[in-house]
N, C-alpha and C positions, 0 to 999 in steps of 0.2 A: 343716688341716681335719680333722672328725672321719671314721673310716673305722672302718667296721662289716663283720664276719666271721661268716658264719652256719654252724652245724654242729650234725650229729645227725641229720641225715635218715636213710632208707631205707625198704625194703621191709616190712611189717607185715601180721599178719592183722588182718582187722575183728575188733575187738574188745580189740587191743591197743595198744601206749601207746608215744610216743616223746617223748623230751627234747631241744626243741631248743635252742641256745644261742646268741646275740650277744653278740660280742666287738668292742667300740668301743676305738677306742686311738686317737692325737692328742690332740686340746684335750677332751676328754671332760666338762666342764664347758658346753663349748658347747650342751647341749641340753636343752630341756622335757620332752620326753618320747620314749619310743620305742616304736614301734608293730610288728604284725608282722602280714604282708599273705600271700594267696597269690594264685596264679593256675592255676588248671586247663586243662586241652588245650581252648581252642576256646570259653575262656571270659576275659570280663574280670577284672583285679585287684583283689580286695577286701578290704576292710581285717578283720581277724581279730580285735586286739588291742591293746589298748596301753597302757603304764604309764607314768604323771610323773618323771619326774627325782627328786623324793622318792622315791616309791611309795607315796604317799598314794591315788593314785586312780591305780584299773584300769576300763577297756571292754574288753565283749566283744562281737562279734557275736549275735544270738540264736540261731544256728545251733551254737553251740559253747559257750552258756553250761552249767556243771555240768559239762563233758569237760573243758574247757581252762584254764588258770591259767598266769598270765605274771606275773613275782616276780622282782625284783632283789638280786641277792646281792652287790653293790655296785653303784659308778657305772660301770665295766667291762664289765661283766656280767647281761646278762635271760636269763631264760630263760621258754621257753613250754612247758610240761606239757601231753602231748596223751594222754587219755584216753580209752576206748572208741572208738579209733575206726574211721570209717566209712569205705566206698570213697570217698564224694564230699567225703572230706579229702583227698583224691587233689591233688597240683599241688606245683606249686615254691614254695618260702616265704619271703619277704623280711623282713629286718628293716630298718626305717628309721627314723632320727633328724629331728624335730623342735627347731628350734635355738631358737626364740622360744614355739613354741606348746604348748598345753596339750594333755591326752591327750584326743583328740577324733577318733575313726577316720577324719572326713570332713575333716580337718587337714592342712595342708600339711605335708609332709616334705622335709626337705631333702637329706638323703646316705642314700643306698640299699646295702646289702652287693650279693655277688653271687646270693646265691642257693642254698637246697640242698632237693634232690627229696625229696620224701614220697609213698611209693606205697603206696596201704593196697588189698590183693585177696589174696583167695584161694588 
């Protein structure tokens, strides 16, 4: 099955930028699209991002649209470019694969990474 590895988090001031990366390895073929979610302290998971198995087509949240850019450097590899950001990009960031579905933030995902922290303050 496909297994996803997320990296690039940390610490940032508002205002600056982080690159994060998902790394899929297995059947890598196995999926539509991949998405990239987060969750904040004391908030639900929400979906951020996501790009097709092409990368014909990308969603963003409206919350992140103009900051963030999610771009496939192959079928191995997405990355999410985080720009200007804010304290309330604050949370831990998932990347998930989609095996059948199209890039659709409200899309079911199939195989989840584990996870790497973004803490954007001062």
């Amino acid at each position: 099955q496909l297994q996803l590895v997320e990296s690039g988090g940390g610490l940032v001031q508002p205002g600056g930028s982080l690159r994060l990366s998902c790394a899929a390895s297995g059947f890598t073929l196995e999926y539509g699209a991949i998405g990239w979610f987060r969750q904040a302290p004391g908030k639900e998971r929400e979906a951020v991002s996501c790009i097709s198995s092409s990368g014909d087509n990308t969603n963003y949240v409206d919350s992140v649209k103009g900051r963030f850019t999610i771009s496939r450097v192959n079928k191995n590899t997405v990355y999410l470019q985080m720009n200007s950001l804010k304290p309330e990009d604050t949370g831990v960031y998932y990347c998930a694969a989609s095996v059948f579905g199209r890039c659709a933030l409200g899309g079911h995902y199939d195989y989840w990474g584990q996870g790497t922290q973004v803490t954007v303050s001062s």
